[in-house]
C-alpha beads as a LAMMPS data file, in Angstrom:
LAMMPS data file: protein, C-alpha beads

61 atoms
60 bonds

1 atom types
1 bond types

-500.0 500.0 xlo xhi
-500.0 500.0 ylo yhi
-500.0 500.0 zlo zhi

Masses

1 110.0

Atoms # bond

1 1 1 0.000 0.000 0.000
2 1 1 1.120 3.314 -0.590
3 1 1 1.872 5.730 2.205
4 1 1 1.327 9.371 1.672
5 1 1 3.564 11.432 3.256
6 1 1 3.359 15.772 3.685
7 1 1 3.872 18.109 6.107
8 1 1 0.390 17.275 7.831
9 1 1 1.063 13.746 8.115
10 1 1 1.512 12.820 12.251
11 1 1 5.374 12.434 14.293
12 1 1 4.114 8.807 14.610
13 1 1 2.578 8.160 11.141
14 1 1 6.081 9.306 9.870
15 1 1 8.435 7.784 12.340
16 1 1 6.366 4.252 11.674
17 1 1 7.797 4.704 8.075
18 1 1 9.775 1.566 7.411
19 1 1 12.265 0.370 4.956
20 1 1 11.134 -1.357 1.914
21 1 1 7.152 0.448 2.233
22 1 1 5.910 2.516 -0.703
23 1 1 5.497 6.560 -0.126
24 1 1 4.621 9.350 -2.204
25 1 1 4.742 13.340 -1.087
26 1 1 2.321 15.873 -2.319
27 1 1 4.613 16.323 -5.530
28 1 1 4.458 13.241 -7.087
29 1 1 7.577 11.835 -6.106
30 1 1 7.510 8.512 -5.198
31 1 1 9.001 5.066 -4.795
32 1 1 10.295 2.454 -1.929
33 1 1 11.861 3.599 0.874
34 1 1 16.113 2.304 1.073
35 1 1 16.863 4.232 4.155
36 1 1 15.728 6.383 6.696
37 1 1 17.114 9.238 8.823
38 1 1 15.676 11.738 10.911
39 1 1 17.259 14.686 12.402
40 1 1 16.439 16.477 15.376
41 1 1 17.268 20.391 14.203
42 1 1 16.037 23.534 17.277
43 1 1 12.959 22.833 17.020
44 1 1 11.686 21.264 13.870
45 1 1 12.278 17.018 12.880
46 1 1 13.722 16.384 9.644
47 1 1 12.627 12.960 8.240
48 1 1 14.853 12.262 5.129
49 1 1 13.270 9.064 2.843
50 1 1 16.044 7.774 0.735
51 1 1 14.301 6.071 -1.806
52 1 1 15.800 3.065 -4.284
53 1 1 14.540 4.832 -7.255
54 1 1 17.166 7.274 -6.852
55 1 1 15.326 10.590 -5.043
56 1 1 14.625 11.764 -1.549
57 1 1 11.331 12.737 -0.059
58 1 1 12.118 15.269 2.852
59 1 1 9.309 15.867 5.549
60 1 1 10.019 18.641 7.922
61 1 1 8.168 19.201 10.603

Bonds

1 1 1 2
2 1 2 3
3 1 3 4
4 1 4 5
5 1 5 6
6 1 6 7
7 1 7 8
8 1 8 9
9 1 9 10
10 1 10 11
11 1 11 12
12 1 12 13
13 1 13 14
14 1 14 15
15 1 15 16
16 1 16 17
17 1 17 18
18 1 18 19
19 1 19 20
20 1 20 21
21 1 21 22
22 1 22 23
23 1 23 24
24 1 24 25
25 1 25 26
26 1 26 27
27 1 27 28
28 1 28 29
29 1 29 30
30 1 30 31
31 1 31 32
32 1 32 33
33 1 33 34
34 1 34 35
35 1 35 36
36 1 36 37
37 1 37 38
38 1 38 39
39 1 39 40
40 1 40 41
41 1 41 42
42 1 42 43
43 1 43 44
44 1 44 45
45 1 45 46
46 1 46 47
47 1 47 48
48 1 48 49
49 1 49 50
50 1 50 51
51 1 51 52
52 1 52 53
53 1 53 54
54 1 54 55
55 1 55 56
56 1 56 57
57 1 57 58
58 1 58 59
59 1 59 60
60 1 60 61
């Protein structure tokens, strides 16, 4: 199933995010996820999709 991921999407929605589901942003962009990091920046969470297609989806929050 495809996960949609944005902005609005929850902490936990996106932090349940695992390697090897489908995602798509609000863009278009989408594909399977190869790896995952999030970043803890002041105040905002930075959750970087690597995805095997070759592209990122960023979600900050």
């Amino acid at each position: 199933m495809m996960k949609k991921v944005t902005r609005n999407t929850s902490n936990a929605d996106l932090e349940s995010i695992q390697e090897g589901d489908q995602i798509k942003d609000d863009t278009g962009k989408a594909g399977e996820v190869e790896n995952i990091e999030i970043l803890n920046r002041h105040k905002e969470k930075q959750f970087y999709y690597k995805l095997k297609n070759d592209g990122t989806i960023l979600v900050i929050k």
